[in-house]
N, C-alpha and C positions, 0 to 999 in steps of 0.2 A: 533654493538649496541644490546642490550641486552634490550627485554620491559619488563613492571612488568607483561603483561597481551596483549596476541597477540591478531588477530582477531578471531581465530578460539575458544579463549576462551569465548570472550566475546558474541557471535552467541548463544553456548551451554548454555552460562548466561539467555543469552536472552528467547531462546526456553525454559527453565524449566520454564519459568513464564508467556509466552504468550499462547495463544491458535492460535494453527495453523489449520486451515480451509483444509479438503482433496478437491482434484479436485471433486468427486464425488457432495459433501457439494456445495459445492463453485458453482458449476452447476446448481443446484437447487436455488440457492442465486440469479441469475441472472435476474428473475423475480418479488423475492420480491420488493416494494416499501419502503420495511424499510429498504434496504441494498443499501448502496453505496461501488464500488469498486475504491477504492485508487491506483492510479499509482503513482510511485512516483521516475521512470527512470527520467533519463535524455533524454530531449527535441530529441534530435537525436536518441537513441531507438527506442521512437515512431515512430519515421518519417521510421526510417528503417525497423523496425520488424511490425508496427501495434500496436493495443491496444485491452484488451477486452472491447466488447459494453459496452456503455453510463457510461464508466468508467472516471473518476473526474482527472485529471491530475494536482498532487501535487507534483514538485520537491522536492526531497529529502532534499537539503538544504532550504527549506522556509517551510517546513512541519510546525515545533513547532511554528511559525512566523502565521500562515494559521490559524492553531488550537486557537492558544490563542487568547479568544475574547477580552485582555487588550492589543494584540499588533496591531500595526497603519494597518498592512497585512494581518488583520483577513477574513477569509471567510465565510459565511454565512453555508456554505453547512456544515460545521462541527458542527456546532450547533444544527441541525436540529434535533438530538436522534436517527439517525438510525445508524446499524450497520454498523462500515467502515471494507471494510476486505483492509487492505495494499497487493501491492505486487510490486515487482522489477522484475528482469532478472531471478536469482536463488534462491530467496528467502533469501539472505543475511543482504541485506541493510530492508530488510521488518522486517524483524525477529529487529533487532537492534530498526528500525523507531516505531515498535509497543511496543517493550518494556518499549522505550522512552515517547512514547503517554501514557502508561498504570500509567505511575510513573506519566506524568503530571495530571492525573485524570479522564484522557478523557474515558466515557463509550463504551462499546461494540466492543471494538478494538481488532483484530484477522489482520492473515497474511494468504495468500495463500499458501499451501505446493507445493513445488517446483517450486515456482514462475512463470512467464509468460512463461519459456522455458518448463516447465510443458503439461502448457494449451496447447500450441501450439502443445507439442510434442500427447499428447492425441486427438487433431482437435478437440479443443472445439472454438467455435466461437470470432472470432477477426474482427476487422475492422479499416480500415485506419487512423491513426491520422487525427482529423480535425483541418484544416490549421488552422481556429480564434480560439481565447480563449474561453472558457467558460465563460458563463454569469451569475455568479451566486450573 
């Protein structure tokens, strides 16, 4: 099978039109009150790898569901005007998810560069999945 447009195209689509946040950036983010960090692995990730602090756990598939404040799944937390930086494993699904968010209208949306294997691999700070949901 033959596609019109693989992944690897659609990533580089993605990246010329998002702004990708460096780990340096992204470090200093961690502090502000007007940034939230978007996870947006899958459940098991977390559980296995960790997550960065007081970062918002949105699956991937319920993102645009989360975002829109016309759909029944809306989350408060996205509303709120601060900046979301997205990130995933490699930065693949983030790069795509933010592109996504940017077309639906959603302000101040950025992705982390080289996503949580990034963070990790640089020892910036991570902490355990917490077992209950968030209450937002």
């Amino acid at each position: 099978m033959k596609l019109k447009i693989g992944h690897q195209e659609l990533i580089a689509s993605a990246l010329a039109q998002i702004e990708t946040v460096p780990l340096v950036q992204a470090k200093e983010l961690l502090d502000d009150p007007d940034t939230v960090f978007i996870d947006i692995r899958d459940v098991r990730e977390l559980e296995r790898e960790g997550m960065i602090p007081n970062a918002f756990h949105a699956p991937r598939g319920m993102l645009e569901f989360w975002v829109d404040p016309e759909s029944p799944y809306y989350k408060p937390i996205f509303g709120e005007g601060k900046k979301l930086v997205l990130y995933c494993a490699s930065a693949w699904r983030s790069a795509l998810a933010t592109d996504t968010l940017q077309k639906m209208g959603v302000p101040q949306v950025c992705h982390l560069e080289g996503g949580f294997t990034a963070w990790k691999k640089a020892q910036l700070p991570t902490v355990e999945k917490i077992s209950k949901p968030h209450s937002v």
